[in-house]
Backbone bond lengths (Angstrom), bond angles and torsions (degrees), N, CA, C in turn:
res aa  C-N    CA-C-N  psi(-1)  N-CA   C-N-CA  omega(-1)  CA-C   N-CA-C  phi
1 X - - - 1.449 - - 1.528 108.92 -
2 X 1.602 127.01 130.30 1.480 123.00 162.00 0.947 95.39 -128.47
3 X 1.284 101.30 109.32 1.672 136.45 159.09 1.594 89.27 -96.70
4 X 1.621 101.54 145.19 1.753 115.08 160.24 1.542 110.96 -111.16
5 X 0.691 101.96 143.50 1.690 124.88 -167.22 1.367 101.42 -137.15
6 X 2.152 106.92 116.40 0.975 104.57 -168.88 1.754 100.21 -104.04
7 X 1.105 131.75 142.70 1.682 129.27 -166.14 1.636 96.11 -115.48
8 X 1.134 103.04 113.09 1.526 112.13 163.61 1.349 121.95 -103.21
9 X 1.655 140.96 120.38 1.132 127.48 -126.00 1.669 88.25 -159.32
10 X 1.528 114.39 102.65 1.022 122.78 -166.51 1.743 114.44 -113.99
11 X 1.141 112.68 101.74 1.777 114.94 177.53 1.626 131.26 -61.40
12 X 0.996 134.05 100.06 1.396 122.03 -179.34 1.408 120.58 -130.90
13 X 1.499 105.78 150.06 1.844 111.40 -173.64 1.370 88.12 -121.09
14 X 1.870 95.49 163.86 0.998 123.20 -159.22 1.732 95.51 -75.17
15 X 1.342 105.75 155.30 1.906 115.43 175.24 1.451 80.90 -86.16
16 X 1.585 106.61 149.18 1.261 116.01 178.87 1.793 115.27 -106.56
17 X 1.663 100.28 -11.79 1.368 104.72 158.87 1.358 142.55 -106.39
18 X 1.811 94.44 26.20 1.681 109.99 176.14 1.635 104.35 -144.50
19 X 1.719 113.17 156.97 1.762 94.38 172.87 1.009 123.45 -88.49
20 X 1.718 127.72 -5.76 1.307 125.44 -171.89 1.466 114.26 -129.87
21 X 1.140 111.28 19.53 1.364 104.84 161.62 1.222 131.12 -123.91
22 X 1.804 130.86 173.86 0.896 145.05 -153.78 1.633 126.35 -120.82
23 X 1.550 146.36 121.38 0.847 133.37 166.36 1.596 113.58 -100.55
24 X 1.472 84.03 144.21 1.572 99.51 177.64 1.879 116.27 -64.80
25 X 0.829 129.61 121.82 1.652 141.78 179.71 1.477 105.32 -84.90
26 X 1.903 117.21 -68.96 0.986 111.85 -148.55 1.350 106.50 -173.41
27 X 1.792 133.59 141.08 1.624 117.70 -135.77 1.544 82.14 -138.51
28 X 1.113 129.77 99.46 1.742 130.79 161.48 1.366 120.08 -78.25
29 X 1.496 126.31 142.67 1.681 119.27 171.59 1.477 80.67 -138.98
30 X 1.744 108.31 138.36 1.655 120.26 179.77 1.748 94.65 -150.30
31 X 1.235 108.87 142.36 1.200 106.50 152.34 1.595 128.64 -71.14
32 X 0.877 128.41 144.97 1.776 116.29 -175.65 1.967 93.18 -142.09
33 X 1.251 100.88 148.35 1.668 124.79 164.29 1.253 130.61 -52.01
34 X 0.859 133.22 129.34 1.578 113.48 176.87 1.266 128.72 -48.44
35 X 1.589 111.53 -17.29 1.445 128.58 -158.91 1.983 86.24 -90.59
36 X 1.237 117.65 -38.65 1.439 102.84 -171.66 1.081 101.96 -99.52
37 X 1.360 144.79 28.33 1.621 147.90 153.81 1.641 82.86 -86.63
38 X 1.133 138.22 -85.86 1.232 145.18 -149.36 1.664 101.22 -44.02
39 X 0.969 107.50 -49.79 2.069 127.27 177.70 1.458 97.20 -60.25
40 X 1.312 121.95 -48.48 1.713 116.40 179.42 1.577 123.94 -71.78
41 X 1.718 101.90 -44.38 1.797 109.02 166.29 1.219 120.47 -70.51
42 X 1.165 114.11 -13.08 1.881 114.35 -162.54 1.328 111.14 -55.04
43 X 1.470 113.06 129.60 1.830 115.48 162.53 1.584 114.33 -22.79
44 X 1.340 106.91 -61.44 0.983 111.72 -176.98 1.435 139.86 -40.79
45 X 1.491 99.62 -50.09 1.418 131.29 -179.07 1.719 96.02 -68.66
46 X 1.074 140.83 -38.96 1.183 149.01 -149.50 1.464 116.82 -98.90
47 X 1.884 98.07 -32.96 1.480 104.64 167.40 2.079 107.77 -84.44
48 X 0.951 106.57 -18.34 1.110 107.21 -173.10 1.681 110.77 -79.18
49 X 1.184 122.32 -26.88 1.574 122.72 171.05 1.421 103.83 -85.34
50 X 1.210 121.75 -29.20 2.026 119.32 178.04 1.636 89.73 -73.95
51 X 1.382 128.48 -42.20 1.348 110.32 167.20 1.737 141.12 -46.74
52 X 1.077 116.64 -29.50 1.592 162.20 165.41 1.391 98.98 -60.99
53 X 1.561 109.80 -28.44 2.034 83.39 -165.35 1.172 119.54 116.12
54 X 1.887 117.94 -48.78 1.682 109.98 151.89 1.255 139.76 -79.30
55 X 1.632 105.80 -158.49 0.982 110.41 -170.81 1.951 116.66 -115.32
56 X 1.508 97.28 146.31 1.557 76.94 -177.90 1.574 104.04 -156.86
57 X 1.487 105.56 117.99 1.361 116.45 -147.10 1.355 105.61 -103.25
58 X 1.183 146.23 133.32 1.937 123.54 168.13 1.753 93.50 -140.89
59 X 1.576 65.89 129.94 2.477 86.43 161.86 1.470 85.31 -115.01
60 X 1.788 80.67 131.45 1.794 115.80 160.30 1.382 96.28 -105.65
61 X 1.553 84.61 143.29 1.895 109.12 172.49 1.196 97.00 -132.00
62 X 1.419 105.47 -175.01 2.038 109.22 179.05 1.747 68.01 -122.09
63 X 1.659 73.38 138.06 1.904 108.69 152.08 1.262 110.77 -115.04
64 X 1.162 94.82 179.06 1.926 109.54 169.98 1.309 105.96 -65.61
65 X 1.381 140.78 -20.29 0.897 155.41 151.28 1.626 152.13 -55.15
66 X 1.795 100.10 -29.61 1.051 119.31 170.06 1.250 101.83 140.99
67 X 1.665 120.04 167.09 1.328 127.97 162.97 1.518 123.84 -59.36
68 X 1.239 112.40 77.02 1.500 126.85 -160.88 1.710 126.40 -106.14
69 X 0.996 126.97 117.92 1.574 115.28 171.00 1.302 124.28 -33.19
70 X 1.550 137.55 104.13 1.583 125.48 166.96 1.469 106.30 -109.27
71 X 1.228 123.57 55.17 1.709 136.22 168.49 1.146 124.62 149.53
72 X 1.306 85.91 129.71 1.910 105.56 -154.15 1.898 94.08 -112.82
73 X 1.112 135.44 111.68 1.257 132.19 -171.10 2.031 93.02 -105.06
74 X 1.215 112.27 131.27 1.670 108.45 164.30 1.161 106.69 -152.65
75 X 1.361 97.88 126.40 1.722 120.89 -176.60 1.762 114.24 -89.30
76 X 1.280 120.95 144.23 1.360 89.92 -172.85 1.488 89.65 -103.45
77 X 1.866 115.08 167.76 1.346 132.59 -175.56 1.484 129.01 -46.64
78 X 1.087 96.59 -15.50 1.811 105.09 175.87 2.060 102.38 -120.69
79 X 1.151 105.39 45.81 1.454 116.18 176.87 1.552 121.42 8.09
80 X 1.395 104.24 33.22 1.478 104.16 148.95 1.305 151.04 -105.52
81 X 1.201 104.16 -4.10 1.824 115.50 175.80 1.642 101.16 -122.86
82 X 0.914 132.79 175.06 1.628 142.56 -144.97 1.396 108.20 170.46
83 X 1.549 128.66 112.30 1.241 133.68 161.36 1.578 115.31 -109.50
84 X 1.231 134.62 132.25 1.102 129.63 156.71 0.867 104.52 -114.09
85 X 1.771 110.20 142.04 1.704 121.30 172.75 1.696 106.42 -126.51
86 X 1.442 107.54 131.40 1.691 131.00 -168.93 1.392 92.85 -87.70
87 X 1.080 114.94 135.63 1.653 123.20 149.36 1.700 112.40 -103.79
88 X 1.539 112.78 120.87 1.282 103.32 166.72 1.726 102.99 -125.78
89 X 1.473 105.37 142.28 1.705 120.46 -153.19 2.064 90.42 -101.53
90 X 1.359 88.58 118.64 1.796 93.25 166.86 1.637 118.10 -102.18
């Protein structure tokens, strides 16, 4: 199957004059494989950074594709930087 999967991959640090919010750093769009969506959502991969100390969040939706992860949120262990990455299914 080649499906394209477009990964939008957004960097952010903590505001240093509020506790819950976020500034934007820096805005990526890449195509990625199915094989490295699967390598990025994996249980595995996900228990292994909550092992580490962060955080690592995923919403499943159904695509045309399947019941699939399209956002992977990971915080790092000292809660100052924050990436979320979008999956959108073509």
């Amino acid at each position: 199957m080649n499906n394209s999967i477009t990964l939008t991959e957004t960097k952010l640090t903590k505001n240093p004059h509020t506790k819950t919010t976020y500034i934007e750093q820096s805005k990526e769009v890449k195509e990625i494989t199915e094989r490295e969506h699967g390598l990025l959502t994996s249980d595995d991969t996900c228990k292994w950074f909550r092992r580490l100390g962060g955080v690592e969040s995923k919403q499943m939706a159904y695509t045309k594709h399947g019941y699939l992860c399209n956002k992977l949120v990971s915080t790092s262990p000292d809660k100052k930087s924050k990436t979320v990455r979008e999956f959108q299914f073509k």
